[in-house]
C-alpha distance (Angstrom), angle and dihedral (degrees) to the residues before:
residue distance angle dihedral
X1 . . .
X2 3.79 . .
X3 4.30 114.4 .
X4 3.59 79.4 -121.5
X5 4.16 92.9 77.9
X6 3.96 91.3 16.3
X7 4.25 98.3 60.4
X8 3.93 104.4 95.1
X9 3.95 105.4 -155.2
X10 3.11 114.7 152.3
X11 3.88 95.9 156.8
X12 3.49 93.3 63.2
X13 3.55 145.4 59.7
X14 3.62 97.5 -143.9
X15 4.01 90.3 -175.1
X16 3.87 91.4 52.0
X17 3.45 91.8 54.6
X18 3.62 95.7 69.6
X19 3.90 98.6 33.5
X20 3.20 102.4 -140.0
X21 3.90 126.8 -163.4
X22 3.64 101.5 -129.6
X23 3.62 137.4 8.9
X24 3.84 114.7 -43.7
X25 3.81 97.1 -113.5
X26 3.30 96.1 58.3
X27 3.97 98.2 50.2
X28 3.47 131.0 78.6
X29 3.95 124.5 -142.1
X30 3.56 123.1 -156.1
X31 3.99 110.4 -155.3
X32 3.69 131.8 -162.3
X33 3.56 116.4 -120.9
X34 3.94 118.2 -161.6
X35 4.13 91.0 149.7
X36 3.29 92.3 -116.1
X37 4.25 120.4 119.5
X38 3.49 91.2 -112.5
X39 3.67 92.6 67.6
X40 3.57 93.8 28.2
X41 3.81 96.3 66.3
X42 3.94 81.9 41.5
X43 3.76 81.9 68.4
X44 3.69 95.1 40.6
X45 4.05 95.2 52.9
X46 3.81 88.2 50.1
X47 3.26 92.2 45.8
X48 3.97 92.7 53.7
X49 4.09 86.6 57.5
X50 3.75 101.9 76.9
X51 3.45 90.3 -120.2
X52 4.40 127.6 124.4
X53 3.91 103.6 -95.9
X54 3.63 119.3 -169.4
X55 4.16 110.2 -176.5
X56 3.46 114.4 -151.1
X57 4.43 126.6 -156.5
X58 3.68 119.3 -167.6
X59 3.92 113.5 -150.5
X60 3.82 97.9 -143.7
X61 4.01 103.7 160.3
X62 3.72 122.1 17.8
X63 4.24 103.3 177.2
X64 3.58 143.9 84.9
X65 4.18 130.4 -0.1
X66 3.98 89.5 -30.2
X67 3.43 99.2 80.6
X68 3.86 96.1 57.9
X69 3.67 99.6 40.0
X70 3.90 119.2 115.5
X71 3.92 106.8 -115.2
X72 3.75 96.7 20.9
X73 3.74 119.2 129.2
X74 3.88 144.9 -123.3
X75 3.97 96.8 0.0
X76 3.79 150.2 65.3
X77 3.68 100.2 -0.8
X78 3.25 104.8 -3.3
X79 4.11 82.8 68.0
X80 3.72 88.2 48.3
X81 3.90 95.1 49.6
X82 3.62 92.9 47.8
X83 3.81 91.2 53.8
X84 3.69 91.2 49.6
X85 3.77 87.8 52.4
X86 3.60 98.7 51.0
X87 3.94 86.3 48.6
X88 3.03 95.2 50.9
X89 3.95 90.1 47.8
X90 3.54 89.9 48.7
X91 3.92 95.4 -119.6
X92 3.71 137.2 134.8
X93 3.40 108.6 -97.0
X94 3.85 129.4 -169.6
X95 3.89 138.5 172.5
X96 3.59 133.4 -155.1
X97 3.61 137.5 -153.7
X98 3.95 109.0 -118.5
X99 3.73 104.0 146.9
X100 3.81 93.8 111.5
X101 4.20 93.6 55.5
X102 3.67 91.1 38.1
X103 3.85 88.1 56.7
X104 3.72 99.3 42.1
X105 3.96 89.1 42.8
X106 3.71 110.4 34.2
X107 4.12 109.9 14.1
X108 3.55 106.3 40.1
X109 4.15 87.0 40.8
X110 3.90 87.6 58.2
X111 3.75 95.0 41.9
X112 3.78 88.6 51.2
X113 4.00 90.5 39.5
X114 3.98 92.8 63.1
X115 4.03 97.2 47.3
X116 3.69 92.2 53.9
X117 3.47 87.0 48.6
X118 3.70 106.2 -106.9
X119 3.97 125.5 131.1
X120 3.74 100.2 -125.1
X121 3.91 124.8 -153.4
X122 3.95 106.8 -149.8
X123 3.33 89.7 -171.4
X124 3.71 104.2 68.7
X125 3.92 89.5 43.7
X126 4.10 84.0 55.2
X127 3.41 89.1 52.9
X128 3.45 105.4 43.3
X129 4.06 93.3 52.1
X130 3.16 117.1 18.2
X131 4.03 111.9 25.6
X132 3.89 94.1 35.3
X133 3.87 111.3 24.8
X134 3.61 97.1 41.2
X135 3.37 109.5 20.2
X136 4.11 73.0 57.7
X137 3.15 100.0 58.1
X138 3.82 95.5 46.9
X139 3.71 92.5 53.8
X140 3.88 93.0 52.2
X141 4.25 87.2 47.3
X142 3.83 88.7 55.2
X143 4.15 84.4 54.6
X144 4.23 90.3 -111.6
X145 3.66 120.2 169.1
X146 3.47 92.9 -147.9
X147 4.20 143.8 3.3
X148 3.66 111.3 -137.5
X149 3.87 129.7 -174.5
X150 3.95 138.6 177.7
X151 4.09 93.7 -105.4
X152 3.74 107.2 137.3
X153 3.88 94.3 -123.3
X154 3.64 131.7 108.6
X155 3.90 129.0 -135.7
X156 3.98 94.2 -150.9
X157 4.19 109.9 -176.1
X158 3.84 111.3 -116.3
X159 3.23 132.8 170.4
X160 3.31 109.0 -78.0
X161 4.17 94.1 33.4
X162 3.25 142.4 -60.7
X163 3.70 114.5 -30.3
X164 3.77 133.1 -169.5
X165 3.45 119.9 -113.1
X166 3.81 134.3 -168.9
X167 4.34 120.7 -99.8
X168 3.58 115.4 -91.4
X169 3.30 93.1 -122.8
X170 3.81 112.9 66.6
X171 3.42 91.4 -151.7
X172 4.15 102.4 57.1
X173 3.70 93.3 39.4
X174 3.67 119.9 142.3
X175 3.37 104.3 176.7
X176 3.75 103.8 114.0
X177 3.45 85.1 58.2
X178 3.94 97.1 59.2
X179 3.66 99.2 38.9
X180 4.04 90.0 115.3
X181 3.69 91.0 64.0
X182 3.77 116.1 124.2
X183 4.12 128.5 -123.9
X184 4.11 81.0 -123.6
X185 3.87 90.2 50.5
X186 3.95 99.4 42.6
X187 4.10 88.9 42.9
X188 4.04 78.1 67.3
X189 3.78 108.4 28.8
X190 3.86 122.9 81.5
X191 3.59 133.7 -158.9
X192 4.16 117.1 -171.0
X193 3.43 95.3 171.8
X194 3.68 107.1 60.5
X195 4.03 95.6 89.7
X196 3.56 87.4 46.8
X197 4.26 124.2 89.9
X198 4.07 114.7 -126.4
X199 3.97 82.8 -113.1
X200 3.96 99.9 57.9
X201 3.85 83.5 49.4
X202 3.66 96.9 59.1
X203 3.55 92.1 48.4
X204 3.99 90.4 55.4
X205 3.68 84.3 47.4
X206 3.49 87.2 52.6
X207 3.67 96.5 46.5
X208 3.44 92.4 48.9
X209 3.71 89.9 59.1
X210 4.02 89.4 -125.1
X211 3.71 111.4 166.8
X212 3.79 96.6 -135.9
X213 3.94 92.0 61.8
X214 3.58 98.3 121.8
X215 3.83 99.4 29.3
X216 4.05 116.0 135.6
X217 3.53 121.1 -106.6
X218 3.97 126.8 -96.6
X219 3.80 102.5 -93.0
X220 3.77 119.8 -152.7
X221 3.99 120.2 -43.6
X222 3.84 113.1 7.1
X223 3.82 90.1 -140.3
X224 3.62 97.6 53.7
X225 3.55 121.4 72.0
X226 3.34 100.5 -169.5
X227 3.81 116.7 29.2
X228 4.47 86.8 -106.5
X229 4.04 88.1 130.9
X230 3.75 77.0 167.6
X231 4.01 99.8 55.6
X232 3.85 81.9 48.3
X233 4.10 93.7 58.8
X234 3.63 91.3 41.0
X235 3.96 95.7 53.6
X236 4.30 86.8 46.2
X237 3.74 98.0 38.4
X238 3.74 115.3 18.1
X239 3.88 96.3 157.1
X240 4.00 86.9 53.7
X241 3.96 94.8 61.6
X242 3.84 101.0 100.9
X243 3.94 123.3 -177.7
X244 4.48 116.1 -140.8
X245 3.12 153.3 145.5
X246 3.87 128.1 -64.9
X247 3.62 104.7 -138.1
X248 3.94 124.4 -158.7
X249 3.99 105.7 -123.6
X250 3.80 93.0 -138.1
X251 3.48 107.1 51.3
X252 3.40 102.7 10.7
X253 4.06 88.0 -124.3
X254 3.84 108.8 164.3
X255 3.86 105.8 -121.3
X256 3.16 104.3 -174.5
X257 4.19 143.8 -60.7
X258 3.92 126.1 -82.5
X259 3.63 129.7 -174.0
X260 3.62 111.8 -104.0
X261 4.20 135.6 -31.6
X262 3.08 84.3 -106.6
X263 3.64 95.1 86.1
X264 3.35 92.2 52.8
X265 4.71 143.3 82.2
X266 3.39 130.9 172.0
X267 3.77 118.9 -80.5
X268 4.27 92.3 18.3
X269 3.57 115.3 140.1
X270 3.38 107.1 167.9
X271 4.38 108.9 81.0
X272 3.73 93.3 41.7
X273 3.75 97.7 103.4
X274 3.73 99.4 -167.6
X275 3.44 117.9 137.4
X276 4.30 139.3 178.4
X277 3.55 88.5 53.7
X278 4.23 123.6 141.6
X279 3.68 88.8 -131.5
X280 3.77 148.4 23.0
X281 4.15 111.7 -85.7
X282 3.91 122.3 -155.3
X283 4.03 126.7 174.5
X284 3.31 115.1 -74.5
X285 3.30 102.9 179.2
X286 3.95 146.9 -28.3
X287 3.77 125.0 -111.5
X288 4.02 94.9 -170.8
X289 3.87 92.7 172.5
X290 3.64 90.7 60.2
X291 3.51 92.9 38.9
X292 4.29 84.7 -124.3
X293 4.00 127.3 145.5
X294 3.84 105.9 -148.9
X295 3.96 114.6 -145.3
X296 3.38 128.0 -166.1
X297 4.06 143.0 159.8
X298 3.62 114.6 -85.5
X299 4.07 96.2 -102.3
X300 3.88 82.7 75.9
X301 3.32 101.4 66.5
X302 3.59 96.4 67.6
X303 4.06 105.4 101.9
X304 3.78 116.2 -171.2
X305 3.94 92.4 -148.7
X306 3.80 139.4 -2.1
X307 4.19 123.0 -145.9
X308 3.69 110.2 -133.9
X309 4.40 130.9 -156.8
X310 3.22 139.1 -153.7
X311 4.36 94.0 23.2
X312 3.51 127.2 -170.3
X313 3.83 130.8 -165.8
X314 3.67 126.4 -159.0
X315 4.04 105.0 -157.1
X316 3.73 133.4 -31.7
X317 3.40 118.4 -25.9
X318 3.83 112.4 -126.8
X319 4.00 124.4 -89.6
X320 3.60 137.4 169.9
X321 3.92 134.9 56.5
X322 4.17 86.7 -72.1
X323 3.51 93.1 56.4
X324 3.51 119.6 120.2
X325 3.81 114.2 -126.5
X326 3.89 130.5 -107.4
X327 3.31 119.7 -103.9
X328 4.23 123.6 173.9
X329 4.13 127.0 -151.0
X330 3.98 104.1 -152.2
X331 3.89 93.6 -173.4
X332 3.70 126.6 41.1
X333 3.96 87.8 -116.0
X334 4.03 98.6 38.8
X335 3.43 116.6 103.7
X336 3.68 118.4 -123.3
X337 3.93 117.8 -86.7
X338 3.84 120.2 -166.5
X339 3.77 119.4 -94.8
X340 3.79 144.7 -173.9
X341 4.20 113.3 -137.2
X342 3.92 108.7 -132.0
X343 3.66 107.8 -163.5
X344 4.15 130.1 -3.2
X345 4.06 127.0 -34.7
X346 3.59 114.3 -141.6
X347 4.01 156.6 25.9
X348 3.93 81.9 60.5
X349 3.33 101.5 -54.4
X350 3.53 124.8 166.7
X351 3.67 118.0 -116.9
X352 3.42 151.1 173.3
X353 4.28 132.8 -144.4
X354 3.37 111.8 -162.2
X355 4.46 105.2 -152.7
X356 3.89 115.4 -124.7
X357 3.67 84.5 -133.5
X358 4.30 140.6 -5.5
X359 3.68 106.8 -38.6
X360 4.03 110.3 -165.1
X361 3.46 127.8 -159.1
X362 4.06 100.4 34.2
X363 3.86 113.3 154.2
X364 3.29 134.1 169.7
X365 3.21 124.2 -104.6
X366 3.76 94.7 33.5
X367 4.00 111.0 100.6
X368 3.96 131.9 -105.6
X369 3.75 107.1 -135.2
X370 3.63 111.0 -163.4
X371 4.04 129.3 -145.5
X372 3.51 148.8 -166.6
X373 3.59 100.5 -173.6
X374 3.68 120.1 -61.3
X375 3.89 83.2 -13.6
X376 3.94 126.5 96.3
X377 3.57 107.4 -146.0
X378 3.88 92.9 170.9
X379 3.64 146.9 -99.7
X380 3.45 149.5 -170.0
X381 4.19 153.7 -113.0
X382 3.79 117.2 -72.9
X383 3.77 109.9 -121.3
X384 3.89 97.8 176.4
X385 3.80 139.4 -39.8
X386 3.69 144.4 -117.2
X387 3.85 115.4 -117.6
X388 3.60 118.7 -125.4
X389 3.83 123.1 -102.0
């Protein structure tokens, strides 16, 4: 008996869920494939439509302890698991060599992120390259109607398009994450599991019989096994790894030497190894040219606004007396604080939000994801900040 007849849903409408444009047997659905249950059950509700679903796994990084690591993504055996899914599924399944982009794009960008000082987020660079733009443009070459993955996001129809909408469940939401995604892109992309909590997904996963039921959840960056961002630079850019001072931001006393900036983010405490001093001292900022780690007291943290590059908007922003305000999330697990927009959003524009009060924490290289509600309506990478008064 095919999964098709055998998948017992009867909370769902598995066919809504990817809104298709005509009836499902005659579509085709391209799925991402990480091997992960996420996009495994993905598979499995497309599967259950009627309609011709062809999964898809990039190979993005093919060296060192990644590629055996429970939870990891897009090699060793996550490839394997996502084959033995889309068997078992009875799907087409195919997987393509990517390791050479994914380098250039997304590993070399983060390695060269942290030694100018920056806090990089992989994650977005993954998605904006490799998972969206190409995987896109392989889906549409195979004649697909749609690509879907196993983000927790939803694409909710409003009325100007399709917008993108944060998770149901605050607690799986991915949204900061895809905030660089285009209006072309999301017209195209799908994401069924975004009104969905991570526990109703296991138990399709389990019902479904899919061999990656109870596997763990990626854990922080797919490329790095261990959560040594540092070891990572080092092994990319050895010459780059520079030894300094750290500098107090007040008086400019030297207090004493550490062993690269690339040890270092905005707002970290914890590494500094400075002691005798009246008051608690956190990183204020990086000086990568000089090679100097800027401490400070706490109270200098708090920034007023941040400029952000290379923006993107998804739809209209809001207007009118009705419209829901803006708020901004400047860290993937912030919560969003309101915000004023100083200047354009969009096409790369450079723009600045201005915080309704303190915001803590902000550090370049992270992104500003923009709100309007429960919608994303874009946002942007923080270049630097603006002190408070």
């Amino acid at each position: 008996m095919s999964l098709a007849t055998n998948l017992d849903m009867p909370a769902l409408d598995a066919a809504a869920l990817f809104d298709l444009p005509r009836e499902p047997r005659e579509c085709r659905i391209v799925v991402a494939m990480s091997g992960g249950v996420d996009s495994s059950v993905v598979a499995a509700l497309a599967a259950s439509t009627g309609a011709e679903v062809i999964g898809i796994t990039l190979q993005l990084y093919d060296y060192g302890a990644a590629t055996g690591r429970k939870g990891a993504c897009c090699a060793g055996d996550d490839i394997r698991d996502a084959r033995n899914v889309a068997d078992r599924l009875g799907i087409a399944h195919y997987v393509f060599d990517h390791e050479t982009a994914f380098r250039e794009e997304v590993v070399d960008r983060f390695a060269d992120d942290y030694l100018a000082g920056r806090t990089p987020i992989p994650c977005i660079r993954c998605n904006m390259g490799p998972k969206f733009t190409d995987l896109l443009a392989m889906a549409k070459e195979l004649g697909a109607d749609c690509l879907a993955t196993g983000h927790y996001v939803r694409r909710i129809m409003g009325p100007a398009g399709p917008e993108l909408h944060r998770a149901l469940d605050p607690a799986r939401d991915q949204s900061y994450f895809l905030y660089a995604t285009t209006e072309e892109q999301l017209a195209f992309l799908r994401f069924p599991l975004g009104g969905l909590p991570k526990q109703d997904v296991r138990a399709l996963a389990d019902q479904a019989e899919l061999s990656v039921a109870a596997k763990p959840d990626s854990q922080d960056i797919c490329f790095v096994p261990d959560g040594d961002y540092a070891k990572i630079v080092r092994s990319i850019r050895p010459e780059g790894v520079v030894p300094g001072e750290i500098v107090h931001a007040e008086s400019g006393a030297v207090l004493g030497r550490h062993a690269g900036v690339i040890h270092f983010t905005v707002g970290q405490r914890r590494g500094l190894d400075i002691g005798g001093q009246s008051e608690p001292l956190y990183v204020i900022a990086l000086d990568a040219e000089n090679a100097r780690v800027i401490a400070g007291p706490k109270r200098m943290l708090g920034v007023a606004a941040a400029h952000i590059d290379e923006t993107n908007r998804i739809g209209p922003l809001p207007f009118g007396n009705r419209a829901p305000p803006l708020t901004a999330k400047v860290r993937s697990l912030a919560k969003p604080v309101p915000v004023t927009l100083e200047g354009p959003l969009g096409e790369g524009a450079r723009t600045t939000i201005r915080f309704s009060s303190e915001e803590y924490g902000v550090a370049p290289g992270q992104a500003a994801v923009i709100y309007a509600g429960e919608r994303v309506v874009g946002g942007g990478w923080i270049t630097d900040t603006v002190g408070a008064a």
